[in-house]
ROZA-899714 format. One line per 10 residues: number of its first residue (from 1); their letters; for each residue x, y, z of N, C-alpha, C, CB. Coordinates in nm, 4 decimals. Glycine has a CB too. Layout:
<atoms>
NUM) A) X:Y:Z:X:Y:Z:X:Y:Z:X:Y:Z; ...
</atoms>
This chain:
<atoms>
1) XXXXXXXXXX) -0.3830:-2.7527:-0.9270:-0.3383:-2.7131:-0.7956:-0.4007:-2.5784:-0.7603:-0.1841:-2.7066:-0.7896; -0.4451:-2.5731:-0.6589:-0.4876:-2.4754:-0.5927:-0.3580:-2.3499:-0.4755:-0.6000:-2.5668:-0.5136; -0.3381:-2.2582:-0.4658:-0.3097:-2.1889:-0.3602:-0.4030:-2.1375:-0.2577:-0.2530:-2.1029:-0.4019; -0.2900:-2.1704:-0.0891:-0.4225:-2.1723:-0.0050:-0.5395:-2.0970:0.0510:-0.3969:-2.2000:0.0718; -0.4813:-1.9377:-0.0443:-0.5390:-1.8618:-0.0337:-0.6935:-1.8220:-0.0996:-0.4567:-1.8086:-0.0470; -0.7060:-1.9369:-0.2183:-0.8081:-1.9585:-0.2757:-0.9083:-2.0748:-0.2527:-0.7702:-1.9551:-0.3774; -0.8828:-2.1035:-0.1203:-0.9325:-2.2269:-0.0304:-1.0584:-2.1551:0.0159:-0.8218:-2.2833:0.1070; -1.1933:-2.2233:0.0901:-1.2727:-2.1753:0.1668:-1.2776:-2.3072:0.2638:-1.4012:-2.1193:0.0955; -1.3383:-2.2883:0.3447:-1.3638:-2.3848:0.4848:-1.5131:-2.4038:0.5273:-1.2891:-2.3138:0.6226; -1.6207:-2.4931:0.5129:-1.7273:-2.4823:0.5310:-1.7515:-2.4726:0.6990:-1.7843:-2.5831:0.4549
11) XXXXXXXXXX) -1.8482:-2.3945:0.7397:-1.8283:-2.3661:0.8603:-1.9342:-2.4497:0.9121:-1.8271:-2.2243:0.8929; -1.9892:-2.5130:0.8167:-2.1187:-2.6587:0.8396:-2.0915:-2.7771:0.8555:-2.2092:-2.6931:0.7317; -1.9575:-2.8018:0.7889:-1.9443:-2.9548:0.7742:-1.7974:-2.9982:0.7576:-2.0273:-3.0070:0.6472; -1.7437:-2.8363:0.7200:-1.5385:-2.8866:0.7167:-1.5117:-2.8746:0.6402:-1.4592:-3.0127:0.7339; -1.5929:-2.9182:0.4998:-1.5015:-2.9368:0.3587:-1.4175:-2.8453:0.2908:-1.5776:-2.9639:0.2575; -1.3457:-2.8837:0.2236:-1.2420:-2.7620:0.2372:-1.2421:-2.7759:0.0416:-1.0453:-2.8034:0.3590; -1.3067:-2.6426:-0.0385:-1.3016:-2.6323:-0.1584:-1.2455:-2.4844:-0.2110:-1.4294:-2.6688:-0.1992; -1.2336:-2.5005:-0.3335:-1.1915:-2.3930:-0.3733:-1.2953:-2.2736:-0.4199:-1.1100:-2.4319:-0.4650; -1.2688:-2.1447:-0.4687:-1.3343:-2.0422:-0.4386:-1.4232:-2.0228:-0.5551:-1.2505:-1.9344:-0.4042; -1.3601:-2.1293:-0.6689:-1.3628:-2.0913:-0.8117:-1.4117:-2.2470:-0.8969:-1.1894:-2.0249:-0.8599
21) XXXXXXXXXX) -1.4184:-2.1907:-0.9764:-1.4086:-2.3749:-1.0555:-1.4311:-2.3253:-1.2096:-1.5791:-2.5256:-0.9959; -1.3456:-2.2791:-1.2647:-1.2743:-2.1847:-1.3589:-1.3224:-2.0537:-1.3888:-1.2634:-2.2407:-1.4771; -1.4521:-2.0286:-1.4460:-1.4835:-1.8861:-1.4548:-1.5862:-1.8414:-1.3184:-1.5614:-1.8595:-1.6106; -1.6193:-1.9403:-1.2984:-1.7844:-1.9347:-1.2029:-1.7281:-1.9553:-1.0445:-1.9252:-2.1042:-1.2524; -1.7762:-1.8725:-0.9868:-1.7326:-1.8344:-0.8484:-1.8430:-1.8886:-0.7607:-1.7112:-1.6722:-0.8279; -1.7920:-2.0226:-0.6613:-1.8810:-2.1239:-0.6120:-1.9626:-2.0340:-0.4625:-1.7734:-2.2843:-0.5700; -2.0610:-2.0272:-0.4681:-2.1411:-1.9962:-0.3658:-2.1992:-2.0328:-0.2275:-2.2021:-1.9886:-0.4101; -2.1970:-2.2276:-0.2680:-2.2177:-2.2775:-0.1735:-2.1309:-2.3765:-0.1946:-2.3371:-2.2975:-0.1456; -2.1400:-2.4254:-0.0475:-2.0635:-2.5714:-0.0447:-2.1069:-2.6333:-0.1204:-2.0621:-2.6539:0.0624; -2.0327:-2.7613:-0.2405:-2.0556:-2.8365:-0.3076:-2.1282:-2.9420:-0.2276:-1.9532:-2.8612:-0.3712
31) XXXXXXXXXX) -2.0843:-3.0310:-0.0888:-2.0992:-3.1117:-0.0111:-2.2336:-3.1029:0.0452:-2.0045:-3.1065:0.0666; -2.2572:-2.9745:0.1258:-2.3844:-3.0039:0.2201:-2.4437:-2.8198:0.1681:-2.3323:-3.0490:0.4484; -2.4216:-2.8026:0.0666:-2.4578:-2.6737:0.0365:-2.4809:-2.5669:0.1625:-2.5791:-2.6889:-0.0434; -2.3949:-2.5594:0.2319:-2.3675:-2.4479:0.3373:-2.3580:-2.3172:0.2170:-2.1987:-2.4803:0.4477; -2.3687:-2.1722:0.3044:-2.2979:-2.0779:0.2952:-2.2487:-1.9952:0.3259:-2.3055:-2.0537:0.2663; -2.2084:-2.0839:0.4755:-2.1234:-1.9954:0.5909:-1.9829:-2.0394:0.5766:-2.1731:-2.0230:0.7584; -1.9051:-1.9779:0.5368:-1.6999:-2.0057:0.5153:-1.6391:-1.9650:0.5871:-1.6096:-1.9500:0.4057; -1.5120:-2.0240:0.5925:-1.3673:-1.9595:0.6623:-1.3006:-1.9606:0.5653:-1.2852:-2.0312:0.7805; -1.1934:-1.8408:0.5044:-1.0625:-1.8491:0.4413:-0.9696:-1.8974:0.4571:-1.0199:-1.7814:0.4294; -0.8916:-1.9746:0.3988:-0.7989:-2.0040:0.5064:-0.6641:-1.9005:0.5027:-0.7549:-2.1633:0.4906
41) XXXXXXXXXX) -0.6139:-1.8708:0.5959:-0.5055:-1.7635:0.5827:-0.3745:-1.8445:0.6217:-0.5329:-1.6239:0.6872; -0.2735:-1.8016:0.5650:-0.1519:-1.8135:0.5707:-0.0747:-1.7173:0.6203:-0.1179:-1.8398:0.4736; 0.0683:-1.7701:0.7462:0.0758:-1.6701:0.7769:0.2455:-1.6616:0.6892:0.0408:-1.6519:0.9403; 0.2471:-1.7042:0.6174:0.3608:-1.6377:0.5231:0.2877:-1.5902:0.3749:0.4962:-1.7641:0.4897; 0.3916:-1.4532:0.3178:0.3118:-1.3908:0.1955:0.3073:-1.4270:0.0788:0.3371:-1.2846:0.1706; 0.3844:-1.5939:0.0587:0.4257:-1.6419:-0.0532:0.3535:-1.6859:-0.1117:0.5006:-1.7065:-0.0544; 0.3643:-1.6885:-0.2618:0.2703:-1.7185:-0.3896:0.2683:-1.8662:-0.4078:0.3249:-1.6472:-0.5328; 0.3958:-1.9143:-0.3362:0.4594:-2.0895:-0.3479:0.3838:-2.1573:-0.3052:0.5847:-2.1417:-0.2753; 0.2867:-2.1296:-0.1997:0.2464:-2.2494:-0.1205:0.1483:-2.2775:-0.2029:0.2061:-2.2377:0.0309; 0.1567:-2.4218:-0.2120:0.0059:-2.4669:-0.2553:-0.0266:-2.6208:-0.1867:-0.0053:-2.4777:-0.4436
51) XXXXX) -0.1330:-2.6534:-0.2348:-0.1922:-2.7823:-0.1909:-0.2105:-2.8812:-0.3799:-0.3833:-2.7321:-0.0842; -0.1972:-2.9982:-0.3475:-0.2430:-3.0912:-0.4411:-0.3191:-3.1237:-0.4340:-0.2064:-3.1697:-0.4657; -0.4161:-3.1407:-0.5538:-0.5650:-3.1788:-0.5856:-0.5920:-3.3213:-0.5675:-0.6046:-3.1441:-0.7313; -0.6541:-3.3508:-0.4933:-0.7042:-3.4799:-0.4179:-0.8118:-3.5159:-0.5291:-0.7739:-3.4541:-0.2445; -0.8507:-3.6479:-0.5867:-0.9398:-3.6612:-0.6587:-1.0186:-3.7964:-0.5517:-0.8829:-3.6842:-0.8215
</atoms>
């Protein structure tokens, strides 16, 4: 599980991945190798929210 704060948003194509993929910090979109992002922000400060990993 991810929190949504560790989300990015491809600003090429939509896909919505995470920031990380355990030690190694992803650079480009996996999908269409963009490397223009959106964060996604939340507007509550809680640690709770998360999303489930879609396979």
């Amino acid at each position: 599980m991810a929190t949504l704060d560790q989300l990015r948003i491809c600003k090429s194509c939509g896909n919505v991945f995470s920031k990380k993929a355990g030690a190694t910090n992803i650079t480009e979109c996996p999908q269409c190798k963009g490397t223009s992002f959106d964060q996604i922000v939340t507007e509550t400060d809680s640690e709770d929210v998360y999303l489930d990993e879609l396979d």
